[in-house]
C-alpha positions as CSV (number, residue, x, y, z in Angstrom):
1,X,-8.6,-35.7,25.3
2,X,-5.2,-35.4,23.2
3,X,-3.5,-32.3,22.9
4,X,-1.0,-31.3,20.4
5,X,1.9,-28.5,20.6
6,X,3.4,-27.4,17.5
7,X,5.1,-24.5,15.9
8,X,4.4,-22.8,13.1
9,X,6.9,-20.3,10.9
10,X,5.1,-18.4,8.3
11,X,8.2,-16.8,5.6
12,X,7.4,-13.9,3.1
13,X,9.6,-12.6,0.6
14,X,9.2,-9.7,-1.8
15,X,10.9,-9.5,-4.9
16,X,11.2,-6.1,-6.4
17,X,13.0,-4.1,-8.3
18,X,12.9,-0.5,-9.7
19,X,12.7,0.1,-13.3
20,X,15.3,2.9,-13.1
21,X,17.7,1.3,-10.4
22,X,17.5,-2.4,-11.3
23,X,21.1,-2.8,-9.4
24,X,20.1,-1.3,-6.0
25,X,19.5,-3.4,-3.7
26,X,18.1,-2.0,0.0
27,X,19.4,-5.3,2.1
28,X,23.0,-4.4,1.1
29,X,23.4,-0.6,0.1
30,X,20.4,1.2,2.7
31,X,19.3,4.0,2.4
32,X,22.7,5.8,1.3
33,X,22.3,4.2,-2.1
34,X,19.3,5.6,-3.2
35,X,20.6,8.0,-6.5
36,X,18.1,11.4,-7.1
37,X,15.5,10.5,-4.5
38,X,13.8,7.7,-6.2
39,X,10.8,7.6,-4.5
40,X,10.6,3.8,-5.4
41,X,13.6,2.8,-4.5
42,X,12.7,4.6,-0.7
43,X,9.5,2.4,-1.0
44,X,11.8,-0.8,-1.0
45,X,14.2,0.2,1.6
46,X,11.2,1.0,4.4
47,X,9.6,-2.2,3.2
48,X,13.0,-3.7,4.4
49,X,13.4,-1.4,7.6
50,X,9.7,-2.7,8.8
51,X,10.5,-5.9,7.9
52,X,13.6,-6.1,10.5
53,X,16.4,-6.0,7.5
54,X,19.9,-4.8,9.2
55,X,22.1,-3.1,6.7
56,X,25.4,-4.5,5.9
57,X,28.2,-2.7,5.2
58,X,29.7,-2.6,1.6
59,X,33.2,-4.4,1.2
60,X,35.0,-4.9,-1.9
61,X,35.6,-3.0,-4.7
62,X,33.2,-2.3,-7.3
């Protein structure tokens, strides 16, 4: 009888974007960068808070 051990890593990416806020992006700006309560744009950033995302903070100047 053989026997076999072997991993097995299943990746998933979204790509999304709102049609109002095409430049937000929820990996980078959180939560905090959500303008008028766009109720897609809080769609995207709990899709990234349940899927483990950690916010990083902004540097640079804009």
């Amino acid at each position: 009888m053989f026997q076999f051990s072997y991993k097995l890593k299943v990746a998933e990416r979204v790509k999304a974007k709102c049609e109002r806020h095409p430049r937000y992006n929820p990996e980078r700006e959180g939560r905090g960068g959500i303008k008028g309560g766009c109720s897609i744009c809080f769609s995207l950033s709990s899709t990234c808070i349940r899927r483990g995302y950690r916010w990083k903070p902004l540097t640079g100047s804009f």
